[in-house]
KEKE-737796 format. One line per field, with one value per residue (C-alpha): residue number from 1; x, y, z; chain; residue in one letter. Coordinates in nm, 2 decimals, m for minus. Layout:
k [NUM	...]
c1 [X	...]
c2 [Y	...]
c3 [Z	...]
c [A	...]
r [a	...]
% end
This chain:
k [1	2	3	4	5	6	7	8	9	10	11	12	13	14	15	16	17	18	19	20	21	22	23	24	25	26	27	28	29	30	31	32	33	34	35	36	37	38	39	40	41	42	43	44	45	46	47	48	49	50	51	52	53	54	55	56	57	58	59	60	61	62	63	64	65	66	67	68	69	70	71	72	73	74	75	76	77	78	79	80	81	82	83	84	85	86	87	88	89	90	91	92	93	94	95	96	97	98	99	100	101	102	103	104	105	106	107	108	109	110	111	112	113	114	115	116	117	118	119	120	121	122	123	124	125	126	127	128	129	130	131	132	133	134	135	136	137	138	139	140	141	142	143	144	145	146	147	148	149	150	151	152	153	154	155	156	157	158	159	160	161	162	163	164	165	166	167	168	169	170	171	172	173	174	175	176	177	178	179	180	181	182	183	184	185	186	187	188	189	190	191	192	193	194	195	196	197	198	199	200	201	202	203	204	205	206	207	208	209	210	211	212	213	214	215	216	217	218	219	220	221	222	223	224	225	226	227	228	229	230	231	232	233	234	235	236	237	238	239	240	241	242	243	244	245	246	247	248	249	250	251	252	253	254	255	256	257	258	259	260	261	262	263	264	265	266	267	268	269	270	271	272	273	274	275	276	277	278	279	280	281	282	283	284	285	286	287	288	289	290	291	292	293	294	295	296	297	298	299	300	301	302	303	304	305	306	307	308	309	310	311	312	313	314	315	316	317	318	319	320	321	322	323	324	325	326	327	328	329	330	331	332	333	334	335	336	337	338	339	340	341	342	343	344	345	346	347	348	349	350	351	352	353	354	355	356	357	358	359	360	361	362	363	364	365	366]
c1 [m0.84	m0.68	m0.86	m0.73	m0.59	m0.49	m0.26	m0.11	m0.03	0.12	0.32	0.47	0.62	0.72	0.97	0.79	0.71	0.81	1.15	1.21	1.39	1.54	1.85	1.90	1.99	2.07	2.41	2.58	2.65	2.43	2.54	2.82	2.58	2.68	2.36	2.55	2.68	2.52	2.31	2.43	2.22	2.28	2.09	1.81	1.63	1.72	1.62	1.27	1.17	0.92	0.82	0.61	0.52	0.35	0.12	0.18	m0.17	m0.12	m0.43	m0.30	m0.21	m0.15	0.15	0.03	0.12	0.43	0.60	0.53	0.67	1.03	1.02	0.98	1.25	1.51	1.33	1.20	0.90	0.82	0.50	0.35	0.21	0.14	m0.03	m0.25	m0.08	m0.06	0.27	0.31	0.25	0.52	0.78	0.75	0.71	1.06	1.20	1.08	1.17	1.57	1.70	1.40	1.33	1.07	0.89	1.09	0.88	0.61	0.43	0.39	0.27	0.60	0.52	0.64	0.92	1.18	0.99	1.12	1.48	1.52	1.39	1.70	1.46	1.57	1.94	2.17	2.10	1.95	1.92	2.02	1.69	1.64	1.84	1.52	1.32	1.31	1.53	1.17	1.06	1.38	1.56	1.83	2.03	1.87	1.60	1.24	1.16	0.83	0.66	0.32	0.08	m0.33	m0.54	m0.78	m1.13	m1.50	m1.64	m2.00	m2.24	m2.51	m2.80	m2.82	m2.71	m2.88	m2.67	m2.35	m2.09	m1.86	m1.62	m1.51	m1.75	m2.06	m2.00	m2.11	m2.45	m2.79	m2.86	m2.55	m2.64	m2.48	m2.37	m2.00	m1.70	m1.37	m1.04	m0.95	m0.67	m0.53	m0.46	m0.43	m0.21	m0.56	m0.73	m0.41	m0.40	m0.76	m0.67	m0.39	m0.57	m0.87	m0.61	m0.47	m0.82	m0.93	m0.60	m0.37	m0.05	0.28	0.36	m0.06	m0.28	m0.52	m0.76	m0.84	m0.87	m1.15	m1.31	m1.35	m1.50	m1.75	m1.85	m1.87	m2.06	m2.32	m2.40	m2.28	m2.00	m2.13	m2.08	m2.03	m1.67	m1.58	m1.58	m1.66	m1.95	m2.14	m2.04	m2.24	m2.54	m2.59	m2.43	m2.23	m2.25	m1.98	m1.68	m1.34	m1.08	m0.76	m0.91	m0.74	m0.90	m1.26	m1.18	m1.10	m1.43	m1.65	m1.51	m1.57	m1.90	m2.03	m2.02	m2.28	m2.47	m2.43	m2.28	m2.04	m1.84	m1.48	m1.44	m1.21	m1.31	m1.32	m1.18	m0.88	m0.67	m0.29	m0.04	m0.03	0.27	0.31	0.64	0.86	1.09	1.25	1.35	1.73	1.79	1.61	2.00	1.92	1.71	1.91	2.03	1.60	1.52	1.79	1.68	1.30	1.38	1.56	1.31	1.00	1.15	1.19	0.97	0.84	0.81	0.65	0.42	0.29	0.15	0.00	m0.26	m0.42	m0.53	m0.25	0.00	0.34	0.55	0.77	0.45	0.37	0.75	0.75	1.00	0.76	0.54	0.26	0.14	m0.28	m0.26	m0.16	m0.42	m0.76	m0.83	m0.71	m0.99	m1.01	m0.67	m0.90	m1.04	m0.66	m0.65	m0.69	m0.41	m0.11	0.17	0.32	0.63	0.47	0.73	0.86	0.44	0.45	0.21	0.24	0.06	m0.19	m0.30	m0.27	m0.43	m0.70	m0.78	m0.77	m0.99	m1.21	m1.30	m1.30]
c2 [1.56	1.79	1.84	1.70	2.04	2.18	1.81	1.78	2.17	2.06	1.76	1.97	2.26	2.00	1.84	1.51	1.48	1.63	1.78	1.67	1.95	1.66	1.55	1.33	1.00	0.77	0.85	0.52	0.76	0.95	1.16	0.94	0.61	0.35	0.27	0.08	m0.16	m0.52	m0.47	m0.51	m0.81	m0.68	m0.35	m0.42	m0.49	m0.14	m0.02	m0.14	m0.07	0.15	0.20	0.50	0.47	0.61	0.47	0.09	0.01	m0.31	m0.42	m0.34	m0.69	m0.82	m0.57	m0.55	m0.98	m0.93	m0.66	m0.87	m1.18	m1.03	m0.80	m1.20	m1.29	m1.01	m0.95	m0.65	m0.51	m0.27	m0.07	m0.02	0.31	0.44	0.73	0.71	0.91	0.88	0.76	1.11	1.27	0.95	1.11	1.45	1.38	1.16	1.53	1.77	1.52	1.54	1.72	1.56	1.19	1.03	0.81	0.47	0.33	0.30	0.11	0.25	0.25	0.09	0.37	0.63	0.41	0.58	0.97	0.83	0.77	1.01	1.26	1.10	1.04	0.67	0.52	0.33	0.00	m0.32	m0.68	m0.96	m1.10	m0.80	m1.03	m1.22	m0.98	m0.82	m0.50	m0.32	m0.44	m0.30	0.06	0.13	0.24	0.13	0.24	0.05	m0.31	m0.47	m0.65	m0.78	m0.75	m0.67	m0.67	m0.39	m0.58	m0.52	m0.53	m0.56	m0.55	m0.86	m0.77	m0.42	m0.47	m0.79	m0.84	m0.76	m0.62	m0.87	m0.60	m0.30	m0.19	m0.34	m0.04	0.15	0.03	0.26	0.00	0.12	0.48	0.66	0.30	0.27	0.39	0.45	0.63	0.98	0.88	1.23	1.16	0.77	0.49	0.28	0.47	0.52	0.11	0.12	0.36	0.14	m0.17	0.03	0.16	m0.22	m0.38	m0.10	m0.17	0.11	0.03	0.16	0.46	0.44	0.50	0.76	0.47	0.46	0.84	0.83	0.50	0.71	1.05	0.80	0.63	0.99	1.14	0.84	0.94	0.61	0.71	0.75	1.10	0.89	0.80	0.48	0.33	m0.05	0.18	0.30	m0.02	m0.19	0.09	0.04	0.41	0.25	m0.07	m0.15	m0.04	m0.06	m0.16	m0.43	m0.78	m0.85	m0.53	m0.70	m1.03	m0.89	m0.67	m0.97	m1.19	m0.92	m0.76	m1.12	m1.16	m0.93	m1.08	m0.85	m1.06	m0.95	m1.10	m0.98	m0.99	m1.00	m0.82	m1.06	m0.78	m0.75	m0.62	m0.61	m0.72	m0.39	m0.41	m0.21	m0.19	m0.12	0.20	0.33	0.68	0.75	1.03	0.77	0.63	0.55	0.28	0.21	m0.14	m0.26	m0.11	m0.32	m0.61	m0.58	m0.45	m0.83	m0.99	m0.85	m1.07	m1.42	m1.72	m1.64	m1.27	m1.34	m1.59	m1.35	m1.12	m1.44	m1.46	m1.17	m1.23	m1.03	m1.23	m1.20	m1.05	m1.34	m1.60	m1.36	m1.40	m1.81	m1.81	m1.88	m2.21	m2.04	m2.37	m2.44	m2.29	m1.92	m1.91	m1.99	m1.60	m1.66	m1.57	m1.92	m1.93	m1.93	m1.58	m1.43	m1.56	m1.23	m1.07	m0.91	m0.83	m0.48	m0.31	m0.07	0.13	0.31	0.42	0.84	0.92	1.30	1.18	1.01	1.32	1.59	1.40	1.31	1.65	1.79	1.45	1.32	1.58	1.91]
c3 [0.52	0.24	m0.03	m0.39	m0.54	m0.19	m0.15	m0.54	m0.44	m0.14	m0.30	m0.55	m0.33	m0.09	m0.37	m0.37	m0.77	m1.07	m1.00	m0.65	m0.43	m0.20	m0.15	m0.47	m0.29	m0.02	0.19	0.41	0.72	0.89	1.18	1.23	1.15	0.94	0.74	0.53	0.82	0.89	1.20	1.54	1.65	2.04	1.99	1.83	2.18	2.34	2.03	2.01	2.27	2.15	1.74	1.66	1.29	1.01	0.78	0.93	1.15	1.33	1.14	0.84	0.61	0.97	1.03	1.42	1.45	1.24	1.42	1.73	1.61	1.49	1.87	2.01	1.82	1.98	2.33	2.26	2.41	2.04	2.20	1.88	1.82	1.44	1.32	0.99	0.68	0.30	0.17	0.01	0.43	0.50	0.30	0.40	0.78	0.75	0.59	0.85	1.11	1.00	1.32	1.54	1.42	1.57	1.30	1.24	0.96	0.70	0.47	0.15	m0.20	m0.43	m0.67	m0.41	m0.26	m0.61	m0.42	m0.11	m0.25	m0.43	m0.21	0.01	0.33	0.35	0.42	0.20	0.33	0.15	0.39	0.22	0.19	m0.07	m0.31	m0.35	m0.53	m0.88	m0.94	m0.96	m0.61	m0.41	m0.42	m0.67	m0.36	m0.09	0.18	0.08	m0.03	m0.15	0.12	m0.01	m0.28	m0.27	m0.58	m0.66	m0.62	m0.58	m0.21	m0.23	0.05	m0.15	0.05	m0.06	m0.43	m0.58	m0.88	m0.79	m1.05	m1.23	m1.43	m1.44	m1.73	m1.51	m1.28	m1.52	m1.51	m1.43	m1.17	m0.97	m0.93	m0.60	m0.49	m0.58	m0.34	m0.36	m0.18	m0.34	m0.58	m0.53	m0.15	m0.12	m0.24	m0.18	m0.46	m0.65	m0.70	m0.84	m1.12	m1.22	m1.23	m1.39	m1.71	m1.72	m1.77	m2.01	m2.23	m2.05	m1.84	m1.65	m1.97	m2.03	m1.74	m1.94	m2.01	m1.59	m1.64	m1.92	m1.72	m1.36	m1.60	m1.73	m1.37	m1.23	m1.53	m1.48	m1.12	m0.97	m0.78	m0.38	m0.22	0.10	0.25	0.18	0.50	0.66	0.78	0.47	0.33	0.63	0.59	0.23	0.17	m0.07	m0.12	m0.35	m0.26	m0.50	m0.24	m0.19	m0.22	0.15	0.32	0.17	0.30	0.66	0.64	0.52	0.80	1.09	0.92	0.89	1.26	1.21	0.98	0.70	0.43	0.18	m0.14	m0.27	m0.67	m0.85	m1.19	m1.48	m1.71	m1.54	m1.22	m1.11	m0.79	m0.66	m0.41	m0.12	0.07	0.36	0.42	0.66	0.84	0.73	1.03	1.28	1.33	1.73	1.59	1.31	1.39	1.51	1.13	0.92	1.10	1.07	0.64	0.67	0.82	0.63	0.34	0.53	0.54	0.86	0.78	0.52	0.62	0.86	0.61	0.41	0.75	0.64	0.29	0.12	m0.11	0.00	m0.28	m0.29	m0.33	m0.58	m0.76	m0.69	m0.46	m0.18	m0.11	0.12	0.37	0.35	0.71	0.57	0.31	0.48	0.45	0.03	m0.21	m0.45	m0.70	m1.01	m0.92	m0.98	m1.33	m1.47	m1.23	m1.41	m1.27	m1.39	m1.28	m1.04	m0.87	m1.23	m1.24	m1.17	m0.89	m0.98	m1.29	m1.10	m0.87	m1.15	m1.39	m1.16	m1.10	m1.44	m1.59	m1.32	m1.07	m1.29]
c [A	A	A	A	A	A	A	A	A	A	A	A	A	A	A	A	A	A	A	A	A	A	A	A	A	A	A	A	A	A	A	A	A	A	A	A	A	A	A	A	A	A	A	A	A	A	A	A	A	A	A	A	A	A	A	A	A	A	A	A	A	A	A	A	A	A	A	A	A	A	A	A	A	A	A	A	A	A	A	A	A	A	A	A	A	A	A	A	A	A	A	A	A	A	A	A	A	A	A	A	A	A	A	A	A	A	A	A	A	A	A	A	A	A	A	A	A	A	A	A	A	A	A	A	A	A	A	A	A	A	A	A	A	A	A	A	A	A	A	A	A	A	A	A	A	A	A	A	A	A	A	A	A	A	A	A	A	A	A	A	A	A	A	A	A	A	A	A	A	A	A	A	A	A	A	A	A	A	A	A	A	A	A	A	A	A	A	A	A	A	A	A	A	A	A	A	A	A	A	A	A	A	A	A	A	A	A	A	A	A	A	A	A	A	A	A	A	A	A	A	A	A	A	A	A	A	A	A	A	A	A	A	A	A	A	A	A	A	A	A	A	A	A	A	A	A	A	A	A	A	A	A	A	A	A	A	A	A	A	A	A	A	A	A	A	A	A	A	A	A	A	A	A	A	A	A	A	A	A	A	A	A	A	A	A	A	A	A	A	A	A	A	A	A	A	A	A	A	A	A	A	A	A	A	A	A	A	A	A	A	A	A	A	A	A	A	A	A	A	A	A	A	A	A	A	A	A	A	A	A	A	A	A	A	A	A	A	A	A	A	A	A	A	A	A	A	A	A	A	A	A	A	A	A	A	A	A	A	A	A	A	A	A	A	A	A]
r [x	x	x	x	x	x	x	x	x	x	x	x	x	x	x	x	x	x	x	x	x	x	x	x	x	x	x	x	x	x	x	x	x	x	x	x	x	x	x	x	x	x	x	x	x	x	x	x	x	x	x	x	x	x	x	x	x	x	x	x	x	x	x	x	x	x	x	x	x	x	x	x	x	x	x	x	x	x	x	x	x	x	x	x	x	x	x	x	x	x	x	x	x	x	x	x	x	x	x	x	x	x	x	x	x	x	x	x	x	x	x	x	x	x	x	x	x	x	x	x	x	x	x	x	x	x	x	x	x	x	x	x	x	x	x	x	x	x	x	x	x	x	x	x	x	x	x	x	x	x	x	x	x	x	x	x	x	x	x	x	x	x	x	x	x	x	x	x	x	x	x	x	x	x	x	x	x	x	x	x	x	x	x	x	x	x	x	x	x	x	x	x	x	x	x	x	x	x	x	x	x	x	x	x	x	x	x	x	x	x	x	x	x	x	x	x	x	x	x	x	x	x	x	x	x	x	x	x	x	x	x	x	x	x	x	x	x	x	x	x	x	x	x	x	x	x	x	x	x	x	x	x	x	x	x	x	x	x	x	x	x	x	x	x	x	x	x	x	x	x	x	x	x	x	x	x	x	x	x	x	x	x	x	x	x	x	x	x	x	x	x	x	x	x	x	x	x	x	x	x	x	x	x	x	x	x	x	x	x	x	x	x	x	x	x	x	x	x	x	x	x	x	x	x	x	x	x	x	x	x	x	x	x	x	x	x	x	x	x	x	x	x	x	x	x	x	x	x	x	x	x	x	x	x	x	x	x	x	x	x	x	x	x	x	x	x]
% end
């Protein structure tokens, strides 16, 4: 894993914040491609025949049964094969792939979704299904779409930590010393979420996100923050017990760790937390798959696409927007409704990441 200075370093000279060195935006034909075309229903089998992506585990807000379910749908065998990466390593591995393409496509953090566009790795293509989100959900040209939401929480491991932490200022506690865990902001869209919802519930937001800046010096300062990795390991161990991760990752680790026996609870912090969305995009110089990657940006959005991510715990972005009535059947993995009372919803793709990993740096770890 890169370290934090060594990956803003890389980010920057890579053109994926600040400036951007990319191409500037989307084009409809690539190679000859119409990206800009309706798929061509009759190709998307051929097409998927294999999927290597990036970023987009099968176990990953159920991506593995929803990938299956729209191959089903076209008779396509889609062998599945993804390789773990940040949505900044997304982006960049879509731009040195342009005269080799192999990746197809990736989930990723919406706040990088306006890198990926503008850095001019995704195509100029929208599905109709696109028309049912917000502006700030979907790509000004096209390329990457909201999918589904997870909302930063507390995962907390109750037989090693007695009294477990309600809000965001109880981490702070003496009680908590070298217990609390969380992904490196500077190098995952995971720990980039918790920042965000840390500056919201400590009166920040989208233009304000030095509150979650002062907030992490503090929990650092006080000792509390665990050198260990934050892991379904170290979580199970007692290495660090409370761990600051997507409400839906907790509810899948409580579920499989509690065949275990270890028992866990996912909180939502009383003080506040946000709909952090992830989304979809997809390779713009992957064109001999161009007509399997329209198809699955379209289906992502339906009932049944959506559905599929409900299973896993995650709220599907249009539940999220109302435009989606999620059955009793989809949300048996759901946390109780009352717990998301203090769940805001913020426009999250126009949030900088650059700030996020520079600021990081200069505020938390120095």
């Amino acid at each position: 894993m890169r370290t934090p200075r060594r990956l803003a370093t890389v980010l920057v000279s890579a053109g994926l914040l600040g400036g951007l060195a990319g191409c500037g935006g989307s084009e409809g034909t690539v190679d000859g491609y119409d990206w800009k075309a309706a798929p061509d229903a009759s190709k998307i089998a051929a097409q998927g025949k294999d999927l290597p992506t990036y970023g987009l585990a099968p176990d990953w807000a159920n991506y593995g049964e929803v990938v299956k379910a729209f191959c089903a749908k076209h008779g396509g065998t889609c062998a599945h094969k993804d390789t773990d990466m940040s949505s900044a390593d997304e982006i960049q591995k879509f731009d040195a792939e342009q005269k080799n393409p192999v990746g197809t496509a990736s989930d990723i953090g919406l706040m990088w979704g306006p890198v990926a566009e503008r850095k001019g790795v995704v195509p100029a293509y929208l599905p109709p299904s696109a028309g049912k989100l917000k502006d700030w959900q979907k790509a000004k040209e096209g390329g990457w779409v909201a999918t589904f939401v997870g909302t930063p929480s507390f995962v907390v491991n109750t037989a090693k930590v007695k009294n477990p932490p309600r809000t965001w200022q109880d981490l702070l506690k003496p009680e908590y010393k070298g217990q609390i865990a969380t992904k490196n902001p500077a190098s995952s869209g995971t720990g980039q979420a918790m920042v965000v919802a840390a500056a919201v519930a400590n009166g920040g937001g989208v233009g304000n996100l030095g509150p979650a800046f002062e907030f992490f010096a503090k929990l650092k300062k006080s000792g509390n923050l665990s050198d260990a990795k934050m892991s379904e390991e170290t979580l199970e161990k007692g290495e660090a017990p409370i761990q600051v991760n997507y409400d839906f990752n907790g509810i899948a680790q409580k579920k499989e760790l509690g065949a275990k026996g270890v028992r866990l609870e996912v909180i939502i912090p009383s003080d506040g937390s946000i709909w952090a969305p992830s989304g979809l995009i997809v390779n713009r110089y992957n064109t001999a798959k161009g007509d399997f990657l329209k198809a699955f940006m379209e289906y992502v959005l339906t009932d049944e696409g959506q559905l599929g991510f409900a299973a896993s715990g995650a709220r599907p972005i249009r539940a999220v927007n109302g435009d989606l009535q999620v059955p009793a059947g989809k949300r048996e993995n759901w946390l109780p409704e009352k717990d998301y009372a203090p769940v805001k919803e913020i426009e999250y793709s126009k949030i900088d990441p650059e700030e996020i990993v520079t600021q990081w740096e200069s505020k938390v770890v120095a």
